[in-house]
C-alpha positions as CSV (number, residue, x, y, z in Angstrom):
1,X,35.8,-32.5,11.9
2,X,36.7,-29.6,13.4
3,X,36.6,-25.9,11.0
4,X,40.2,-24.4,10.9
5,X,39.9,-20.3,11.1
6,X,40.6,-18.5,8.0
7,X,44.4,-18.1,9.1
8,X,44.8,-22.3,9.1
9,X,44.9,-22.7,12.3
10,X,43.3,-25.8,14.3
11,X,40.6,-24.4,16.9
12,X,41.6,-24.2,20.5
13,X,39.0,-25.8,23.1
14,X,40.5,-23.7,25.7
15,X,40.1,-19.8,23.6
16,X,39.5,-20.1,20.2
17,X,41.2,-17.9,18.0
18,X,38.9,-17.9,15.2
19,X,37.1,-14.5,15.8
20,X,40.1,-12.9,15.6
21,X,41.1,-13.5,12.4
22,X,37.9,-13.2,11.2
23,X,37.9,-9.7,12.4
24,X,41.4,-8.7,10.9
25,X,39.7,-9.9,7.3
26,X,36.5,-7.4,8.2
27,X,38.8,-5.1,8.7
28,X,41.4,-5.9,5.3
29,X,37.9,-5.6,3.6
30,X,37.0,-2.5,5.0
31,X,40.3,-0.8,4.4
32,X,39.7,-1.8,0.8
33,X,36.3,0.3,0.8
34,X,37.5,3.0,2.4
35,X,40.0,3.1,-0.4
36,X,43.1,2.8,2.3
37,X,44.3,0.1,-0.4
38,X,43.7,-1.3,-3.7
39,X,45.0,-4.7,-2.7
40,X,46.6,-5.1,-6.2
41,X,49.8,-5.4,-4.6
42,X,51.0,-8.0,-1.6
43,X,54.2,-8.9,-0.3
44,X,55.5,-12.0,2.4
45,X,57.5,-12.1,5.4
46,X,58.8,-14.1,8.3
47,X,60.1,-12.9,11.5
48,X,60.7,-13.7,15.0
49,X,58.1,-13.3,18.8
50,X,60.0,-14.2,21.4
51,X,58.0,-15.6,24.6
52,X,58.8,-15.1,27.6
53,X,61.3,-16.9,29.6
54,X,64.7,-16.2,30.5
55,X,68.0,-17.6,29.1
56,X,67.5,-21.4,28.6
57,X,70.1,-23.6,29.9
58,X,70.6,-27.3,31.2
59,X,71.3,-25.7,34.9
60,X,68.2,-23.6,34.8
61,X,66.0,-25.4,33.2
62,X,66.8,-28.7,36.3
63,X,66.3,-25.7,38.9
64,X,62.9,-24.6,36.9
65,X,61.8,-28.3,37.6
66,X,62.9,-28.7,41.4
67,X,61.4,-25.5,42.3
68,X,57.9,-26.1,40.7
69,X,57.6,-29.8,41.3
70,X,58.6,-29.1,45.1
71,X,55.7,-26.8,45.3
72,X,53.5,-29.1,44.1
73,X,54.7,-31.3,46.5
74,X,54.3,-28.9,49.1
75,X,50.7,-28.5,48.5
76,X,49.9,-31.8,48.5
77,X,51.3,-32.9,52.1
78,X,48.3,-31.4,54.1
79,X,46.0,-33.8,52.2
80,X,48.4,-37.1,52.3
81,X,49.7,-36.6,55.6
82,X,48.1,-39.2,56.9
83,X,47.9,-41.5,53.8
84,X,51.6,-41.1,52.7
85,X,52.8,-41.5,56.9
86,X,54.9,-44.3,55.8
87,X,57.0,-43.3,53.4
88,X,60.4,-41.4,53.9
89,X,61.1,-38.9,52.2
90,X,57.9,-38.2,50.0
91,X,58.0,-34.7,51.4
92,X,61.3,-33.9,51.2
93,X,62.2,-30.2,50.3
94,X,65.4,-30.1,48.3
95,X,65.1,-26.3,47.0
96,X,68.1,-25.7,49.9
97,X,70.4,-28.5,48.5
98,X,69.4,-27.5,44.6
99,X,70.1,-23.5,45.2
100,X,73.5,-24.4,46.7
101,X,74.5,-26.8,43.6
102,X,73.4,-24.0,41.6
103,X,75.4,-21.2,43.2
104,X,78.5,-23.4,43.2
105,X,78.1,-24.4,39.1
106,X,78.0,-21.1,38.6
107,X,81.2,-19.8,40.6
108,X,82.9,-22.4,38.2
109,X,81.6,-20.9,35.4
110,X,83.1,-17.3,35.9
111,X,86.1,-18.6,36.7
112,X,86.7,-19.4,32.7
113,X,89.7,-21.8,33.0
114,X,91.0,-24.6,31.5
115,X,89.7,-27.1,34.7
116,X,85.9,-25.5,34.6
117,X,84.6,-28.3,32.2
118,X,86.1,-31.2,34.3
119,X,84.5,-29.2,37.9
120,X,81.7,-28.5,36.2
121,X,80.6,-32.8,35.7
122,X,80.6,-33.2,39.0
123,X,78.0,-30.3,40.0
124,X,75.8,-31.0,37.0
125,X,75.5,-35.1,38.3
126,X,74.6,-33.4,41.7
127,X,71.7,-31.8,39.9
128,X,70.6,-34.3,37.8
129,X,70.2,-36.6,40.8
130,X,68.3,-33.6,42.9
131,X,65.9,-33.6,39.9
132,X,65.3,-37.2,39.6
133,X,64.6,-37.7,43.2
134,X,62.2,-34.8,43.0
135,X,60.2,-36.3,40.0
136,X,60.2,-39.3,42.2
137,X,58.6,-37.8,44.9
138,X,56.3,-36.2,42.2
139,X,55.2,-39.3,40.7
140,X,54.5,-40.8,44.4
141,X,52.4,-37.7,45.0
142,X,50.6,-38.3,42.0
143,X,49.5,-42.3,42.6
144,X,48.4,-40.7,45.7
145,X,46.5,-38.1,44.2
146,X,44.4,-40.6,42.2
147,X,44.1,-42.6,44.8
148,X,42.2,-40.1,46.4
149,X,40.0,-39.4,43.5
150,X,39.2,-42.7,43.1
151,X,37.6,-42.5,47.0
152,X,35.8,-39.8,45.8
153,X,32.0,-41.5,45.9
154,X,32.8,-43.4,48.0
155,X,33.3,-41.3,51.4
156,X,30.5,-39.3,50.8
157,X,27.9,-39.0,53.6
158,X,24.4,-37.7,52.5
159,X,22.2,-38.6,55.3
160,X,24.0,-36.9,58.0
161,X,24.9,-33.1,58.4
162,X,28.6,-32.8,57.2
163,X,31.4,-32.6,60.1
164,X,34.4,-30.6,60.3
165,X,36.3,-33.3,59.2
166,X,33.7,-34.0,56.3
167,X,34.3,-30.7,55.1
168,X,38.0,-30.8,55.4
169,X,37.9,-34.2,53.3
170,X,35.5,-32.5,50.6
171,X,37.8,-29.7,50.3
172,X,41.1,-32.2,49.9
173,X,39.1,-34.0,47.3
174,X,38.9,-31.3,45.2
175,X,41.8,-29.9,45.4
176,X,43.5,-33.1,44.1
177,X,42.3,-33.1,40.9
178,X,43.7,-29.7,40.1
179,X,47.4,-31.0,41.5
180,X,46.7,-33.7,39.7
181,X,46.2,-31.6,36.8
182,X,49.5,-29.8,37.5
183,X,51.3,-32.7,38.0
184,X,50.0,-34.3,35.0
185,X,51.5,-31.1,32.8
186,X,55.0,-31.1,34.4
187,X,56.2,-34.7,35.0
188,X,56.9,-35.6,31.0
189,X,58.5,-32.4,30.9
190,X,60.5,-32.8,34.0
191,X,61.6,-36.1,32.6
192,X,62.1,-34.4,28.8
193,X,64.6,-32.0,30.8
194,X,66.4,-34.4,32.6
195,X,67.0,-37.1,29.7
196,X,68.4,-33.8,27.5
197,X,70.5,-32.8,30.9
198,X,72.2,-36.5,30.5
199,X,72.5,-36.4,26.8
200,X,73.9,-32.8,26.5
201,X,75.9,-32.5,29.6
202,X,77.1,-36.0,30.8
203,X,77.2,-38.6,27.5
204,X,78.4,-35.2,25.1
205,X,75.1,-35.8,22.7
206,X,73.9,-33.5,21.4
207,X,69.8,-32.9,21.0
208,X,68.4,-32.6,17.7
209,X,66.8,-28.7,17.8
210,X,63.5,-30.1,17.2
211,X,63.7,-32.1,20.2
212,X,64.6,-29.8,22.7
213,X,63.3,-28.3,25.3
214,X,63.4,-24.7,26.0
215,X,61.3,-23.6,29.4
216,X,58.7,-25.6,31.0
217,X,56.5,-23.1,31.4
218,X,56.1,-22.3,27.8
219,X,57.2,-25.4,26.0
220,X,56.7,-24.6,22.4
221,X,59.2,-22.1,22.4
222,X,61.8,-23.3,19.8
223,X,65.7,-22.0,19.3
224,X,65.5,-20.1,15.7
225,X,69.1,-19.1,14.3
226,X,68.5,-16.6,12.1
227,X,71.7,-14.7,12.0
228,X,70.8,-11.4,12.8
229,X,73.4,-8.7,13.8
230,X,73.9,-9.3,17.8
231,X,70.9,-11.8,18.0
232,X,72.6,-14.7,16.7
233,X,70.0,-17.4,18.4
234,X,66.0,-15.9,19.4
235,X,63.8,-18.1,21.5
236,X,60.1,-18.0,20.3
237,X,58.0,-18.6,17.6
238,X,58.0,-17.4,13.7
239,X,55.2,-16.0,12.1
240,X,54.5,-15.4,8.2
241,X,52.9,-11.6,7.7
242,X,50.8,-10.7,4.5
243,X,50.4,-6.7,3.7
244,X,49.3,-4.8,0.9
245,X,49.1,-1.3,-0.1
246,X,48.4,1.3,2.9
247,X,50.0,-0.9,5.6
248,X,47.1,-3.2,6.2
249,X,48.2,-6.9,7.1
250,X,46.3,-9.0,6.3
251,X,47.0,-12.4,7.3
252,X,49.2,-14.3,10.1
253,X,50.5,-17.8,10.4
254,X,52.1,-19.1,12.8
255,X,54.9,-21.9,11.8
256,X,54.6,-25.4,13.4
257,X,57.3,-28.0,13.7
258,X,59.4,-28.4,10.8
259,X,57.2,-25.6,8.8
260,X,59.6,-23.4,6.5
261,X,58.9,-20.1,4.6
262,X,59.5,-21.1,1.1
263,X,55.8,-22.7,0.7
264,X,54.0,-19.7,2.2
265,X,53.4,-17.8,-1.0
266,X,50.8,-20.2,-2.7
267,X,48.9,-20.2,1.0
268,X,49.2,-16.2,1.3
269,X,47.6,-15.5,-2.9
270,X,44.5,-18.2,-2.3
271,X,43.8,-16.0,1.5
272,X,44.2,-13.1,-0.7
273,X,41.8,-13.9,-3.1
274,X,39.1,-15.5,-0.4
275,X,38.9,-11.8,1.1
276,X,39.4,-9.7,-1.9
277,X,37.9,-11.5,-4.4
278,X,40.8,-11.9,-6.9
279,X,44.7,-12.4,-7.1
280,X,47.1,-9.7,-6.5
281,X,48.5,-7.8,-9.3
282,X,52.3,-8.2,-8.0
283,X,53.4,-10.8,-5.4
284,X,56.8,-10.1,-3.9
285,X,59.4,-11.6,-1.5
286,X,62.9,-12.5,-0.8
287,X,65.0,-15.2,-1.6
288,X,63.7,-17.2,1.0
289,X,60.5,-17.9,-0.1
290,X,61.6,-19.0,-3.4
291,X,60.5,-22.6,-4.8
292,X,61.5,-24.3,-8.3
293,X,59.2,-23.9,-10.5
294,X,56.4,-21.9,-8.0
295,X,56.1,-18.7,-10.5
296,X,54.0,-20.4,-13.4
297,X,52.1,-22.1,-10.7
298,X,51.1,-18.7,-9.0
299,X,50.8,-17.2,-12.8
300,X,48.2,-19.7,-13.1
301,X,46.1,-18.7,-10.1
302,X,46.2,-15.3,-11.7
303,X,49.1,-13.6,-10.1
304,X,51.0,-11.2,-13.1
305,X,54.0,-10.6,-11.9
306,X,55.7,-12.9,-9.4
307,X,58.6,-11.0,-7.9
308,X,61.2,-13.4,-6.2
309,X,64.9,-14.0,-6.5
310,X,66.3,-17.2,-6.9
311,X,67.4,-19.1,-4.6
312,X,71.3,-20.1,-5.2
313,X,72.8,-20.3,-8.4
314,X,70.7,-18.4,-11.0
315,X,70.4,-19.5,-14.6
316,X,71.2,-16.7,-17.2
317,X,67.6,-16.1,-18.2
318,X,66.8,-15.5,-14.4
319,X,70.2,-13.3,-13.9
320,X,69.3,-11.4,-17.2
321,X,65.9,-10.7,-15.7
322,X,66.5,-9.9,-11.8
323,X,68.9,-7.1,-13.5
324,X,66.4,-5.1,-15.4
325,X,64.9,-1.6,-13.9
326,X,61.5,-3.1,-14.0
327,X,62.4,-6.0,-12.0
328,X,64.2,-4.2,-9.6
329,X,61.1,-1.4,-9.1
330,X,59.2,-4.1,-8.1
331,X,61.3,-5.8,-5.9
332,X,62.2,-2.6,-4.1
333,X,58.4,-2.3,-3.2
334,X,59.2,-5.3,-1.4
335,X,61.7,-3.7,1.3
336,X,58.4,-1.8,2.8
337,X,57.9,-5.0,4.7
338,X,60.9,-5.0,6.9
339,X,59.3,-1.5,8.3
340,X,56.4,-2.2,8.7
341,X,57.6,-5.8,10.8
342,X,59.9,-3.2,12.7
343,X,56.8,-0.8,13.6
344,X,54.8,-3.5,14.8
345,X,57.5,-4.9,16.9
346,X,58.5,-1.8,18.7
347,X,54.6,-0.2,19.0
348,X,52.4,-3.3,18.8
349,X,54.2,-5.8,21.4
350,X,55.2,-8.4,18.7
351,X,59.1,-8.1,19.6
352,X,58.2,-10.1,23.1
353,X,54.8,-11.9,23.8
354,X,53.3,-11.2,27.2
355,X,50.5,-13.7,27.7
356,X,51.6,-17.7,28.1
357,X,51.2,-20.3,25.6
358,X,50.9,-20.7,21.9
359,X,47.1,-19.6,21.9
360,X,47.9,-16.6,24.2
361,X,50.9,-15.6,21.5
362,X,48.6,-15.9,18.8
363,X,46.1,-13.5,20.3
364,X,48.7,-11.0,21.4
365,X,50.3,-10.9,17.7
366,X,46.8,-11.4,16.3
367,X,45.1,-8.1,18.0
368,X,48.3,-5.9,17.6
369,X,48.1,-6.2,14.0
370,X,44.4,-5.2,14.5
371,X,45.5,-2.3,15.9
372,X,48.5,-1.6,13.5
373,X,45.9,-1.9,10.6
374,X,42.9,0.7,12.4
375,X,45.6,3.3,12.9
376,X,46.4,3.5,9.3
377,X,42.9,3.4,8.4
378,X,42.2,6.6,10.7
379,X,44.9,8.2,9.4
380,X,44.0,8.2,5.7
381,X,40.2,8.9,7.0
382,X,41.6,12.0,8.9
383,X,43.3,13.3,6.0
């Protein structure tokens, strides 16, 4: 089996993102040596990096999947020309057809009257059926494509010198396999959009959020309401942040599906204690990473002060206590957090990921909190 990196995360064949957290430990450790931190004190957070795709809808989302399947399409016809000459249709460009259904859908929308939800059914079963015939075409394209793979061996002609047309069909047969590829990645999406197109738009069902599909070009993006001031809805992926004293973070999770912040703390005091050697003195967050009955457990570990209100409905004891000045010192230490989130997202490109893909987020957000954490360290060493 497989080692997870020191952050939990599964290894990615493609670019593993192992060495990077191993180097943000390095450098938590090093911090801790050049006296930047005592690491006695650590406090949790969530918060939001949006990747990058525009304003999801069921409109855009069908036009994403014409245009890019259609390409595909496109750059299969020189090399089934000839096998696919039978067939009407198979190379059919419907971007013309698509962009006009498009433009009309939304010169309904602006209009904003009481008829635009009875015009608009109409122009969205236009679309839906554009799309489908597309990922019909697709899928034709595709049999084709393996077809051609499959001929592979069996065309090849060692004893003579190769021909221009030889050539030609050595060049097609490699570039199937990479549309193939493509195809491959986009099809079950292309289908995922169109079935949530039907649901949503047509039948009036709505799609659980879990289920839904939010670009195709970055398809682990997920809808998180967190109901910020003027950002009601963000489109990305959340992420847990450790720091301690001095600024340094030192640890990063990402959240899979269904993953929630309230069991992050236990996770975030066992990291702390594999690169410092021991619990932290006083372990803080808000409400939302409160659990019944989680303080003795992280007591136990070692942890002295757990500093956490309570979710809902407080008992007496635990109103009694969140209301004394030493409780509330604490807690206060905790607000250094939302800064320091707010720093990173404005300086260190965690407001917006740039690269594609969940292993390309992670090593955006992964080496701009390297960064965050070597400026502070140069600033106390320039002192």
């Amino acid at each position: 089996m497989p080692r997870r990196c020191c952050a939990g995360h599964r290894p990615c064949a493609r670019r593993p993102c192992r060495p990077s957290w191993i180097v943000l430990d390095r450098v938590a450790v090093l911090a801790k040596q050049a006296k930047v931190t005592s690491a006695r004190k650590l406090r949790v957070d969530a918060t939001v990096v949006e990747t990058p795709i525009h304003y999801p809808t069921d409109s855009g989302l069908l036009g994403d999947g014409v245009r890019v399947l259609t390409r595909f399409v496109g750059r299969a016809k020189p090399l089934l020309q000839q096998q696919l000459a039978g067939k009407r249709g198979v190379f059919r460009n419907r971007l013309r057809a698509m962009r006009r259904t498009l433009q009309a859908l939304y010169r309904v929308v602006r209009r904003k009257a009481h008829t635009t939800v009875a015009q608009q059914r109409p122009l969205y079963e236009r679309l839906i059926q554009l799309a489908e015939q597309t990922l019909q075409q697709a899928r034709t394209v595709r049999q084709a494509l393996e077809r051609v793979g499959q001929h592979r061996a069996a065309s090849r002609s060692p004893e003579s010198a190769p021909s221009a047309g030889v050539v030609q069909a050595a060049r097609a047969r490699g570039a199937a396999p990479r549309l193939q590829a493509e195809l491959d990645r986009f099809l079950p999406l292309m289908t995922q959009v169109i079935h949530q197109a039907r649901s949503r738009v047509l039948d009036e069902t709505p799609v659980p959020a879990q289920e839904k599909l939010l670009s195709l070009f970055e398809p682990h993006t997920r809808a998180l309401r967190r109901h910020k001031t003027g950002t009601p809805v963000e489109f990305g992926r959340q992420v847990v942040l450790d720091e301690v004293e001095g600024g340094i973070v030192t640890r990063v999770r990402l959240f899979g599906p269904g993953e929630v912040e309230r069991h992050e703390l236990d996770p975030a005091v066992k990291h702390h204690q594999a690169v410092f050697g021991r619990a932290p003195h006083l372990l803080t967050a808000d409400r939302g990473f409160h659990v019944s009955g989680q303080e003795a457990a992280l007591q136990a570990a070692g942890v002295r002060h757990v500093v956490v209100p309570v979710a809902g409905r407080p008992t007496t004891q635990q109103r009694a206590q969140e209301r004394t000045r030493t409780w509330k010192r604490r807690y206060r230490w905790r607000a250094g957090i939302e800064g320091r989130i707010h720093s990173l997202r404005r300086d260190y490109g965690l407001r917006r990921c740039r690269s594609h893909g969940e292993v390309g987020l992670l090593r955006d957000v992964g080496w701009g909190i390297l960064a965050s954490n070597l400026r502070h360290i140069a600033q106390r060493l320039a002192v």
